[in-house]
N, C-alpha and C positions, 0 to 999 in steps of 0.2 A: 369043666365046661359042661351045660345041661342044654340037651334038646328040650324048647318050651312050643309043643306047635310049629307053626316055622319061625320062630325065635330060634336064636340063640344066646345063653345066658353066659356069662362068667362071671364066679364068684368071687365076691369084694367087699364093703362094705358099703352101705349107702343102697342108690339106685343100682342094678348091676343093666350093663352094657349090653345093649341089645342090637340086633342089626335089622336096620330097615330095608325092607323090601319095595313097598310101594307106601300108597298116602293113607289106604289102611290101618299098616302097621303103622305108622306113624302118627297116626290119631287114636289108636289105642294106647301108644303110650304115652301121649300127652293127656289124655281122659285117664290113665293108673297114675303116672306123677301127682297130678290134679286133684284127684280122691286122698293120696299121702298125704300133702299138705292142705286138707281140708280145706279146699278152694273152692266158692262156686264160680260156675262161669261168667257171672257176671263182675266179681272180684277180680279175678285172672285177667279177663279183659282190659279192668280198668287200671290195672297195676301194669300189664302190656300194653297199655296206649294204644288200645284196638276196642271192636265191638264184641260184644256176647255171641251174636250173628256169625262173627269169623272164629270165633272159641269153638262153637258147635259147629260148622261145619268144616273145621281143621279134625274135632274128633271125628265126626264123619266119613271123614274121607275122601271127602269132595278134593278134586284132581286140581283144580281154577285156583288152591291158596297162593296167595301172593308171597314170598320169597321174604322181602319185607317183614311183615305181619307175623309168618310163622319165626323168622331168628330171633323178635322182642317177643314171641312168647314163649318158647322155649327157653330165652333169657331168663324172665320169669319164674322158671319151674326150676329154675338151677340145670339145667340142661344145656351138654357142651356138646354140637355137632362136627363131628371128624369124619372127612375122606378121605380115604384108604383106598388103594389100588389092589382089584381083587387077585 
């Protein structure tokens, strides 16, 4: 397990597992998935069944994403959400 910032990482193969804090974190890693598979945001969108507009302000951080929105596009990016009791 690696301290990245206030990440934390475990080693795996693939994307490794990180824990979200707020919508911060969680739009930096949809903006680093994003960049892996050489996606613009206007492709991610379109393959998410969303807008470009909601791509960019999911990296952003903007707090208003809709629930919806952000599960098809992390679908998208091969991205599996699990909650865990802290």
């Amino acid at each position: 397990m690696a301290k990245v910032g206030r990440w934390t990482t475990f080693s795996r193969t693939g994307m490794l597992p990180t824990i979200i804090y707020d919508q911060d974190d969680l739009g930096a890693t949809v903006r680093q998935r994003r960049g892996e598979l050489g996606l613009t945001q206007d492709r991610l969108a379109e393959v998410a069944r969303t807008t470009p507009r909601f791509v960019s302000e999911l990296e952003n951080g903007k707090a208003s994403a809709q629930i919806d929105g952000v599960l098809r596009v992390l679908s998208a990016l091969g991205i599996e959400l699990v909650a865990r009791q802290r």
